[in-house]
Biopython code that builds the backbone (N, CA, C, O; Angstrom):
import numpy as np
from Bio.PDB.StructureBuilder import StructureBuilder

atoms = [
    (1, "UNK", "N", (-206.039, -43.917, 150.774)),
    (1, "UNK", "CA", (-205.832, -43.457, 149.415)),
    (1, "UNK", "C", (-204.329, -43.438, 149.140)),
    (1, "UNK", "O", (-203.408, -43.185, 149.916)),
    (2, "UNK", "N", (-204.306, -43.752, 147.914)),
    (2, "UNK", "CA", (-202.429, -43.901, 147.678)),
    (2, "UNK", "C", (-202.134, -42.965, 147.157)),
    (2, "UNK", "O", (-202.950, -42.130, 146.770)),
    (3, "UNK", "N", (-200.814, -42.870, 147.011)),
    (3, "UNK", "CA", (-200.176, -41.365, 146.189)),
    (3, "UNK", "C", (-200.413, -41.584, 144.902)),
    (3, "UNK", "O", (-200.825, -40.623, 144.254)),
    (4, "UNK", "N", (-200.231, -42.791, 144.264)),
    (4, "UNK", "CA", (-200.991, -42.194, 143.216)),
    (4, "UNK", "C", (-202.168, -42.320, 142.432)),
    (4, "UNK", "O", (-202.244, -42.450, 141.211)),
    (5, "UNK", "N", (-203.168, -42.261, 143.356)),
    (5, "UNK", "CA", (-203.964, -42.003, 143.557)),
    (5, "UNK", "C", (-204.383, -40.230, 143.435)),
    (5, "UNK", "O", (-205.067, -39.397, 142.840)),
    (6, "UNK", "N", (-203.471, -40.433, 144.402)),
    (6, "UNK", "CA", (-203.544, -38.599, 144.680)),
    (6, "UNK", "C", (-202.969, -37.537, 143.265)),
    (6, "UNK", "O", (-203.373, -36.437, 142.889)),
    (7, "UNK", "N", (-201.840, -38.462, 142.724)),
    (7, "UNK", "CA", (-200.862, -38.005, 142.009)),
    (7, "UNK", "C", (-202.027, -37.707, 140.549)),
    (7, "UNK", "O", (-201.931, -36.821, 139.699)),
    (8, "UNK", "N", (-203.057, -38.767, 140.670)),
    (8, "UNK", "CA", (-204.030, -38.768, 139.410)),
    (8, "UNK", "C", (-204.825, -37.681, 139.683)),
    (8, "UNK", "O", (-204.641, -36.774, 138.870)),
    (9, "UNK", "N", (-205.513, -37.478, 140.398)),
    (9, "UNK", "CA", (-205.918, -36.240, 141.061)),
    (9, "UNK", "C", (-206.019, -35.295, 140.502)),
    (9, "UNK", "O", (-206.863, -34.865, 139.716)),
    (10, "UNK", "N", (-204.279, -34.567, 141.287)),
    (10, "UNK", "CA", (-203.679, -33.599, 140.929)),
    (10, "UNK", "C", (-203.398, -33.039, 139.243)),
    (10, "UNK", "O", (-203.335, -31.914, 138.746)),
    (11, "UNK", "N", (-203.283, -34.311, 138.734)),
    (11, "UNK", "CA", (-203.325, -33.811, 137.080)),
    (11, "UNK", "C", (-204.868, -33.665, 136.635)),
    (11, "UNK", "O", (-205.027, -33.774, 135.420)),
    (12, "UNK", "N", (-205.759, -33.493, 137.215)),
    (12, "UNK", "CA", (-207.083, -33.108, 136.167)),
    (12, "UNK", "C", (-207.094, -31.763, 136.303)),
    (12, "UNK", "O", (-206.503, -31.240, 137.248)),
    (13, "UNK", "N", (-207.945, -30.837, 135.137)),
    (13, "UNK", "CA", (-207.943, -29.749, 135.402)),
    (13, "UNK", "C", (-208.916, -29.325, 136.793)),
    (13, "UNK", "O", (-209.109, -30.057, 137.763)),
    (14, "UNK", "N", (-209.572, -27.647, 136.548)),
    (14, "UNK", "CA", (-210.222, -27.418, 137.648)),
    (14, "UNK", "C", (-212.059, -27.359, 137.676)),
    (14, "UNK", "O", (-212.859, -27.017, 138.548)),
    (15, "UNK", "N", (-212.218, -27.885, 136.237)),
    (15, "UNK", "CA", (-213.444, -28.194, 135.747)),
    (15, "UNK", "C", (-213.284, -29.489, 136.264)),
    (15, "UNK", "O", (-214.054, -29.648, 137.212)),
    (16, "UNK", "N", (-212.592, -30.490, 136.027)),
    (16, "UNK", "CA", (-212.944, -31.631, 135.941)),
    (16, "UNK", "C", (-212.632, -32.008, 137.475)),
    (16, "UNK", "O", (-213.072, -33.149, 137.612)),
    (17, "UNK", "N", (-212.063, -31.562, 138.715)),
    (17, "UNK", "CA", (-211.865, -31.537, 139.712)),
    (17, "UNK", "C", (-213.478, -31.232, 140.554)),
    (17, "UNK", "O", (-213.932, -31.809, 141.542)),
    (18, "UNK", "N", (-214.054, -30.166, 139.767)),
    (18, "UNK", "CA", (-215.190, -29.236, 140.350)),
    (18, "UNK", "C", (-216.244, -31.004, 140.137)),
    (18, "UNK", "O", (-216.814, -31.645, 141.021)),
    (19, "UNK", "N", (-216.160, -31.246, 138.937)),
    (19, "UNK", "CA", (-217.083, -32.321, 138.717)),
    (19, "UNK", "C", (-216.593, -33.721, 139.403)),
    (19, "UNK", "O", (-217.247, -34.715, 139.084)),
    (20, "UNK", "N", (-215.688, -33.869, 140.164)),
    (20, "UNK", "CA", (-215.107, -35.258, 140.675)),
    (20, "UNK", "C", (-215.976, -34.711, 142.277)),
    (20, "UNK", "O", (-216.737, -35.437, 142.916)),
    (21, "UNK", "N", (-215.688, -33.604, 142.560)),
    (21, "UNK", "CA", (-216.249, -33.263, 144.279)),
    (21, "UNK", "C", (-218.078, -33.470, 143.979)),
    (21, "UNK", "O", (-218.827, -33.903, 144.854)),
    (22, "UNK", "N", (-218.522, -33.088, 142.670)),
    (22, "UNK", "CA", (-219.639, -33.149, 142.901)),
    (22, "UNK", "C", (-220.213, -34.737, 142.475)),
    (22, "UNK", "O", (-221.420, -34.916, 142.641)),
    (23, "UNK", "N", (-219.651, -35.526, 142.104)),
    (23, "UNK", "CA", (-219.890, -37.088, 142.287)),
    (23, "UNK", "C", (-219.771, -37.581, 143.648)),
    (23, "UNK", "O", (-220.476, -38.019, 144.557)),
    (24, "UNK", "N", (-218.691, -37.341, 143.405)),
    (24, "UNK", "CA", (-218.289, -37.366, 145.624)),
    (24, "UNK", "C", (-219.320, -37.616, 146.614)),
    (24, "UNK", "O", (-219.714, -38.396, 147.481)),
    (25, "UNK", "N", (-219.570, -36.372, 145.922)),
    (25, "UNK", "CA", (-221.035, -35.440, 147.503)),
    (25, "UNK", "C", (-221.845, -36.583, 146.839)),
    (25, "UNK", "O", (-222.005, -37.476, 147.671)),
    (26, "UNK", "N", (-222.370, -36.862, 145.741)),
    (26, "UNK", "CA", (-223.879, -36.946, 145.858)),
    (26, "UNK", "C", (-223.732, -38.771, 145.777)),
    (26, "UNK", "O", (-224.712, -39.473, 146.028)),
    (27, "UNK", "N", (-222.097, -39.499, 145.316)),
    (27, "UNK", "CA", (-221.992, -40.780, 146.645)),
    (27, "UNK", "C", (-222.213, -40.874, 147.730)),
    (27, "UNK", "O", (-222.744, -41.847, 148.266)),
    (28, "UNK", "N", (-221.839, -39.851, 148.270)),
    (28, "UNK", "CA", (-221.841, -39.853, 150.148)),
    (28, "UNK", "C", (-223.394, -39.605, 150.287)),
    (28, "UNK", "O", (-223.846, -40.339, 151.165)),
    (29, "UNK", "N", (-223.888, -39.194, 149.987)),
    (29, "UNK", "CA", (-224.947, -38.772, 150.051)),
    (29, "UNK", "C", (-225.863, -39.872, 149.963)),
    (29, "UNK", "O", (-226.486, -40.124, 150.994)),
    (30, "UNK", "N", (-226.074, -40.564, 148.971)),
    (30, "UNK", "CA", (-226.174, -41.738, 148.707)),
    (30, "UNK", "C", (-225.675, -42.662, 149.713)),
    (30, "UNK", "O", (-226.466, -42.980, 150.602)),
    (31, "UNK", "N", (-224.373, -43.200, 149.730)),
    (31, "UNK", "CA", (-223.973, -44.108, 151.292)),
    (31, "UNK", "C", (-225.219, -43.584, 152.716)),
    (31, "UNK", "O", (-225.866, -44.246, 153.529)),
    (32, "UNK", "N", (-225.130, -42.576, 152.533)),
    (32, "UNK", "CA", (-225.436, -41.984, 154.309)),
    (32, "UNK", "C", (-226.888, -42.569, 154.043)),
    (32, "UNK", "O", (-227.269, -43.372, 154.895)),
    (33, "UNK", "N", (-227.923, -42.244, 152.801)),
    (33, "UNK", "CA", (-229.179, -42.574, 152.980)),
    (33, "UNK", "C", (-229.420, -44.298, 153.374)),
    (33, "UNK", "O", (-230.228, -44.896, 154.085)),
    (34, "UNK", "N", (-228.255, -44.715, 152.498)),
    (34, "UNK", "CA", (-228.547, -46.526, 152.458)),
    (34, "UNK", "C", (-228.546, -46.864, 154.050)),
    (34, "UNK", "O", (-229.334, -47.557, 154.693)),
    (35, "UNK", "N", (-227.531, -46.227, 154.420)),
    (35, "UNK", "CA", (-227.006, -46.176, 155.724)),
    (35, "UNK", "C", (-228.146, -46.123, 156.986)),
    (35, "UNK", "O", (-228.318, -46.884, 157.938)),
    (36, "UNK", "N", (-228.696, -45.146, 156.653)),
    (36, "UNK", "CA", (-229.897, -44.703, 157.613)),
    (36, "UNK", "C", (-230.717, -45.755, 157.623)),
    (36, "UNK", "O", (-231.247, -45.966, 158.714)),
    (37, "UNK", "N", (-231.117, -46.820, 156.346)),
    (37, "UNK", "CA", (-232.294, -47.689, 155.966)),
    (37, "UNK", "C", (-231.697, -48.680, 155.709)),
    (37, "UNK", "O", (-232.200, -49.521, 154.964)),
    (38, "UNK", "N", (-230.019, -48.903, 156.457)),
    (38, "UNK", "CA", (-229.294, -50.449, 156.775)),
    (38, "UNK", "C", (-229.847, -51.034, 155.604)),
    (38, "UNK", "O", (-230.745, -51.872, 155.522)),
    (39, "UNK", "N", (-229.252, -50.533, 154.797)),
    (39, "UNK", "CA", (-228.878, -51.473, 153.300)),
    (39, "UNK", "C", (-227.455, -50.687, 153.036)),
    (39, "UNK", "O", (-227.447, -50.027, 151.997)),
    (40, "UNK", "N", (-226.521, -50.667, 153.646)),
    (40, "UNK", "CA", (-225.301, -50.290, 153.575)),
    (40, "UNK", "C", (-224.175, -51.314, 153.346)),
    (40, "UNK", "O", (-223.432, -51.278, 154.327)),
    (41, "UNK", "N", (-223.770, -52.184, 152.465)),
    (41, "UNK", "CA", (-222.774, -53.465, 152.764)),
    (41, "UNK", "C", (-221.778, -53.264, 153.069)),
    (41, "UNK", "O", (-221.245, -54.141, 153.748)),
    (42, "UNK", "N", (-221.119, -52.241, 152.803)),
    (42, "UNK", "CA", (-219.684, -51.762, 153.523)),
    (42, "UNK", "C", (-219.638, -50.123, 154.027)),
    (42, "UNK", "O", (-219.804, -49.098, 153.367)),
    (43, "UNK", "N", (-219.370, -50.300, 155.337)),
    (43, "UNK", "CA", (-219.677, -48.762, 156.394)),
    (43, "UNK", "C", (-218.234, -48.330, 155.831)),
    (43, "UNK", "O", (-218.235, -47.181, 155.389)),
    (44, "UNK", "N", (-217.344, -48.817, 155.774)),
    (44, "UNK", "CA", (-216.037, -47.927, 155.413)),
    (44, "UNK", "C", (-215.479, -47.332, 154.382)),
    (44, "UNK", "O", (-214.498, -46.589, 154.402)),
    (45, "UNK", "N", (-216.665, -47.952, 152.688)),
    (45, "UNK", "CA", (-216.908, -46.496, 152.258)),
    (45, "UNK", "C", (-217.237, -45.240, 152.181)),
    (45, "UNK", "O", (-217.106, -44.424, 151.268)),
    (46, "UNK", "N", (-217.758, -45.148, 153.415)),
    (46, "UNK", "CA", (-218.248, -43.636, 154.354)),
    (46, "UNK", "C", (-217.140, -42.732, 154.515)),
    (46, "UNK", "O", (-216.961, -41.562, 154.178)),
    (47, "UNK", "N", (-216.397, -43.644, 155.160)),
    (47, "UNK", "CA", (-214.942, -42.989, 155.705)),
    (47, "UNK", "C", (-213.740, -42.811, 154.200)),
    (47, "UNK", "O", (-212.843, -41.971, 154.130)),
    (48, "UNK", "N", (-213.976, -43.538, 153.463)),
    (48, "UNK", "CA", (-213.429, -43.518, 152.034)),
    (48, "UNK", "C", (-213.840, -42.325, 151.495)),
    (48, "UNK", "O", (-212.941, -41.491, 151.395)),
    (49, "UNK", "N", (-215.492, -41.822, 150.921)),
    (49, "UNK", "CA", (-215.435, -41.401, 150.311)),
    (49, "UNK", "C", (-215.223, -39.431, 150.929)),
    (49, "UNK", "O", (-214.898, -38.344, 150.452)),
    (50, "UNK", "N", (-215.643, -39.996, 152.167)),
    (50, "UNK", "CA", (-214.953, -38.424, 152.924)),
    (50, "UNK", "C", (-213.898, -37.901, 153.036)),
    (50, "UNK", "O", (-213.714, -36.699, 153.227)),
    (51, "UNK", "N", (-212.631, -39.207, 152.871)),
    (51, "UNK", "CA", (-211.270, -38.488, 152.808)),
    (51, "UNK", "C", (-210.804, -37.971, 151.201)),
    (51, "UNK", "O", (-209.982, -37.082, 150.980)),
    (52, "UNK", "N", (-211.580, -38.797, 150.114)),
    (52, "UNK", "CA", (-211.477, -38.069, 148.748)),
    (52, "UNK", "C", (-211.724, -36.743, 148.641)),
    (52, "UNK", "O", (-210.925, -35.966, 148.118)),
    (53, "UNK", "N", (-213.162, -36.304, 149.268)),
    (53, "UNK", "CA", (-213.947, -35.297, 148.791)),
    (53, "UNK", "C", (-212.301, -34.215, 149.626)),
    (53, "UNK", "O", (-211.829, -33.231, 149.058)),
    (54, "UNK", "N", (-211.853, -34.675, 150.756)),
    (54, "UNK", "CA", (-210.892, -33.764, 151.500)),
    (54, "UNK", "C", (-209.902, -33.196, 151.067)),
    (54, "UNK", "O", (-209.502, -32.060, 151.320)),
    (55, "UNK", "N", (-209.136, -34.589, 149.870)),
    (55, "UNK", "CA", (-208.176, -34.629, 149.098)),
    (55, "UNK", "C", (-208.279, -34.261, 147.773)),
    (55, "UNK", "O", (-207.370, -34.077, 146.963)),
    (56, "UNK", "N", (-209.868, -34.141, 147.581)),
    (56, "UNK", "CA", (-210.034, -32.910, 146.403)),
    (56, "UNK", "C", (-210.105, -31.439, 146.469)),
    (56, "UNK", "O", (-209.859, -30.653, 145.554)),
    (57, "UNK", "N", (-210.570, -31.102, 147.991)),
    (57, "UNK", "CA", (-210.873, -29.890, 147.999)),
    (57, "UNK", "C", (-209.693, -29.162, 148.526)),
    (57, "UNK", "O", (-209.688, -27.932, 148.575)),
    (58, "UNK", "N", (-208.539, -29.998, 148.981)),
    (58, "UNK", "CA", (-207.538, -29.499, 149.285)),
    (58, "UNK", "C", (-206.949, -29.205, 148.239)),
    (58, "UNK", "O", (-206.430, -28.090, 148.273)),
    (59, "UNK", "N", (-206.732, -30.185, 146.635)),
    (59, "UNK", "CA", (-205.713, -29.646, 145.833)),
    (59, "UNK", "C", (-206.354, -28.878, 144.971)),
    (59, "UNK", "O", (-205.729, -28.309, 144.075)),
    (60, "UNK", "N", (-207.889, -28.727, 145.132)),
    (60, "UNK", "CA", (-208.419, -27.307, 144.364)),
    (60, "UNK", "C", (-207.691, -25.939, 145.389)),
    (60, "UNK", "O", (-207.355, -24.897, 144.825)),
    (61, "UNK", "N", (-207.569, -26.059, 146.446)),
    (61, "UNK", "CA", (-207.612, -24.712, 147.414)),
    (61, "UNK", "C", (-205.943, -24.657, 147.332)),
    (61, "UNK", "O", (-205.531, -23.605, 147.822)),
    (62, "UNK", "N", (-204.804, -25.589, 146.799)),
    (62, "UNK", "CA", (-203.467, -25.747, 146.254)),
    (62, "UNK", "C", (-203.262, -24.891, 144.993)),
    (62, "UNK", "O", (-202.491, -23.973, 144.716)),
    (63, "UNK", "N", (-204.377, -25.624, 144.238)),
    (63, "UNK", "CA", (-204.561, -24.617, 142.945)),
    (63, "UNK", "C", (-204.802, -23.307, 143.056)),
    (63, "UNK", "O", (-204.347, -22.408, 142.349)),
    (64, "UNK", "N", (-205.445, -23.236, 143.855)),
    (64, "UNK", "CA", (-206.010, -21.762, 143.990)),
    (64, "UNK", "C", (-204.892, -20.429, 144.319)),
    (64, "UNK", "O", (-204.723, -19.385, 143.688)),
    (65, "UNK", "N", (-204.407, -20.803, 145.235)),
    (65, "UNK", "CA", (-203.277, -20.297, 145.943)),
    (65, "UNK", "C", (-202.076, -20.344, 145.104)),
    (65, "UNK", "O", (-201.219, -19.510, 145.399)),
    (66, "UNK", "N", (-201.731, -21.402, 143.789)),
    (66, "UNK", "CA", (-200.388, -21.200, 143.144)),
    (66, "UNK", "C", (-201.316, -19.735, 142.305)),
    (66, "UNK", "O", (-200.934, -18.569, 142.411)),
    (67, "UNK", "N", (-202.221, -20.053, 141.725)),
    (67, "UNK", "CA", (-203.019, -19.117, 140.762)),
    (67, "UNK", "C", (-202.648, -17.906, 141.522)),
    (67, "UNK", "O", (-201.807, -17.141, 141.050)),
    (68, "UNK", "N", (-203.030, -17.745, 142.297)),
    (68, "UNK", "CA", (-202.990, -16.015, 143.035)),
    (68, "UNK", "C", (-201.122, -15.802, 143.058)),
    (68, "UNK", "O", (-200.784, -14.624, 142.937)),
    (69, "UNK", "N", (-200.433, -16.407, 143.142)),
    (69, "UNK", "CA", (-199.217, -16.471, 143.257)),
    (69, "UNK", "C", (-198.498, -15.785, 141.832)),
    (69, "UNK", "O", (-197.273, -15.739, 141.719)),
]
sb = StructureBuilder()
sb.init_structure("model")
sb.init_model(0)
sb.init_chain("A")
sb.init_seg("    ")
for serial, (resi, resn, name, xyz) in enumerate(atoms, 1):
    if name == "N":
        sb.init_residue(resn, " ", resi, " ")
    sb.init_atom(name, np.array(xyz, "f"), 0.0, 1.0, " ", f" {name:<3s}", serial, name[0])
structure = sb.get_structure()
């Protein structure tokens, strides 16, 4: 993932952050089933979409922490 990538991210609010993790999940979710029943064409969106969901939930838990601040 690139910075700005990341940098796009970081500018959505925390609604629209809440709704990017829950696309996320229910991609991965999706990958893992295809996965199981090898109709998967690329395995390294697996590993893709797990480091997003990481890099979202980190700059919600960023947010969180300036907020309490």
């Amino acid at each position: 993932m690139k910075a700005t990538e990341i940098a796009k991210i970081r500018e959505l609010s925390d609604a629209e952050l809440v709704s990017k993790l829950d696309d996320l999940k229910k991609e991965l979710f999706n990958l893992r089933f295809q996965h199981a029943v090898n109709q998967l064409d690329n395995p390294m969106r697996l590993k893709a979409v797990k480091k997003e969901i990481a890099v979202v939930k980190t700059i919600m838990r960023e947010n969180e922490l300036k907020a309490q601040a």
